[in-house]
N, C-alpha and C positions, 0 to 999 in steps of 0.2 A: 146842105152841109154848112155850119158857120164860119164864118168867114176866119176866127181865128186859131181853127184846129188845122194842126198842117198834118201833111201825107208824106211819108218819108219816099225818097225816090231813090233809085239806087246810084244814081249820078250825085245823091248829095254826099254819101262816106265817100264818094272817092274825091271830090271837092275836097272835103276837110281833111281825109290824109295829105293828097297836093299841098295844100298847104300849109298844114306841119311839117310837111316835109321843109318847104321852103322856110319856113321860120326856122327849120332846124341847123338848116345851112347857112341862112343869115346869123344867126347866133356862133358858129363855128368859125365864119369869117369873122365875126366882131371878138370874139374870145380869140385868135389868134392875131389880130392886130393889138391888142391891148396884152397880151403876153409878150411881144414884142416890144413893148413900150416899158421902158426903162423906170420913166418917171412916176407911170402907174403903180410899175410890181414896186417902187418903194413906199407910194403911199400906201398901198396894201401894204407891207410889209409894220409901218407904220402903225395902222388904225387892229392890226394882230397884234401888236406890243401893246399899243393903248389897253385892246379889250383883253389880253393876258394880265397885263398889270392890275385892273379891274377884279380879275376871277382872284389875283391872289390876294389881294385888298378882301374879298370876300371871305375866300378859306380863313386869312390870320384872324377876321373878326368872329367867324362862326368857333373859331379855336378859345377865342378868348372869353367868349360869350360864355361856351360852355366851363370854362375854369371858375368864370363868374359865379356860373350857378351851381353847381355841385360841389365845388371845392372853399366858394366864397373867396375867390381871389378878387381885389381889387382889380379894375379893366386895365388899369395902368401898370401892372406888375404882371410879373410872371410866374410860371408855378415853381418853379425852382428856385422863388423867392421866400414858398411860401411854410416858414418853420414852426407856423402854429395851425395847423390843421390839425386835426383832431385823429388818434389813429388809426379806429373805426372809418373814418372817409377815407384814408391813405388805403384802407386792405380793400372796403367794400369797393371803392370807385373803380377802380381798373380791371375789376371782378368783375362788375356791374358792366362796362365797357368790354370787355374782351368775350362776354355772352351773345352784350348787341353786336361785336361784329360777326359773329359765326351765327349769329340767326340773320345779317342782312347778308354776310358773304352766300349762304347757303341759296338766302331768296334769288341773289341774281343771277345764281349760279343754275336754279332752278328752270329763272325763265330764259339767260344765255348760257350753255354749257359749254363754251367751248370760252379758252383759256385766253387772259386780257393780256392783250401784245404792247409790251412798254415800248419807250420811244426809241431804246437802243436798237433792240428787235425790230423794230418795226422799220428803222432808217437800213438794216443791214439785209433785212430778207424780204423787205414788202414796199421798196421806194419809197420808204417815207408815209405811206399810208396805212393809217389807224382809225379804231373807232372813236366820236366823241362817246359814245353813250358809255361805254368802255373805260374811256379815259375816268369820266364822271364817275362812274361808279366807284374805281378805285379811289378820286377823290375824295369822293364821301366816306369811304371805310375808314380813310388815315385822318379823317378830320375828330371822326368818332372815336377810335385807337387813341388821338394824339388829345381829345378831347376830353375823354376820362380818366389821364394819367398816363398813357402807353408812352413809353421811350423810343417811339421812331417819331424822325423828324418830318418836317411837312416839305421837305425839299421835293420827297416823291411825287408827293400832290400837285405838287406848283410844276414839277415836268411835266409830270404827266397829262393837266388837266389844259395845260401850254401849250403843248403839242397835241393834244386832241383838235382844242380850237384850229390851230394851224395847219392842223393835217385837212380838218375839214372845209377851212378856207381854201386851200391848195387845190382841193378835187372839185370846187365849186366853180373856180378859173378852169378847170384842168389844168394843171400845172403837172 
C-alpha cells in the first residue's frame, strides 16, 4: 500500500470531535472574557457605526445614481428639485418602479416566505435579533421604490439595513 493513502481509524473521529470540542470551549471562554471587556464592546460598537455609515453612504449613492439615470437628474441635486422632467418619465418611472418592486418583492418572498422582522419588532419580541439577508432585502426594495420616484423615504433602509449589520455582529460575539 502507498505510503500516502491513509486508513481511517476509528480513534481518529473521535480525536477530532475532542477537539472541536476543546476549541469550542476555548472560544467560549475567549468570547466571554472579551464580552466583559468594556473597551472592546466599544470598539465594536465603533467599527458597527463605521461599517453602518459605509452601508448608508452606499444606499444614498445607489439612490442617486438611479435619479441620475432615469430621470436625468444632475448627482448633485435632488429629485424634488427636479421641475423639468419630462411628464412621460414622471408617469412612466414610478410605474416602471413599483413593477420592479413586486416582481423582486415576489422573488424574495418566493425563496423566504416568511415575513421580514423590522428592527422595532425584532428589539421587542426577539432580543434584538434579525436577519441580515432580511434586512438587505428590504433595503434593496426601498432603494428601487425610492429610486424610480416612490415617496418613501430611505430612513427605513438605513434602520433597517443598521440593524441588520448590528444584529449580526451581536450573534457573532454572542451578545
Amino acid at each position: 500500500m502507498p505510503a500516502d493513502i491513509r486508513v481511517p481509524t476509528a480513534s481518529g473521529g473521535l480525536a477530532r470531535r475532542r477537539l472541536r470540542r476543546g476549541l469550542n470551549r476555548a472560544l467560549a471562554r475567549e468570547l466571554t472574557r472579551f464580552r466583559e471587556n468594556e473597551i472592546a464592546l466599544i470598539v465594536i460598537a465603533a467599527l458597527a457605526g463605521f461599517i453602518i455609515g459605509a452601508v448608508v453612504l452606499v444606499i444614498d449613492g445607489a439612490v442617486v445614481e438611479l435619479h441620475h439615470l432615469i430621470f436625468g437628474m444632475p448627482l448633485d441635486s435632488h429629485l424634488s428639485a427636479g421641475s423639468g422632467i419630462p411628464a412621460d418619465v414622471r408617469f412612466f418611472a414610478p410605474l416602471a418602479g413599483g413593477i420592479l418592486v413586486g416582481l423582486i418583492a415576489a422573488t424574495i418572498r418566493h425563496f423566504r416566505p416568511r415575513e421580514i422582522v423590522d428592527a422595532i419588532e425584532a428589539n421587542a419580541l426577539y432580543g434584538g435579533r434579525m436577519s441580515l439577508r432580511d434586512s438587505i432585502h428590504l433595503g434593496l426594495l426601498t432603494i428601487v421604490s425610492v429610486g424610480f420616484g416612490g415617496s418613501a423615504g430611505l430612513e427605513a433602509a438605513y434602520t433597517q439595513v443598521g440593524s441588520g449589520f448590528a444584529s449580526k455582529i451581536g450573534k457573532n460575539i454572542r451578545l
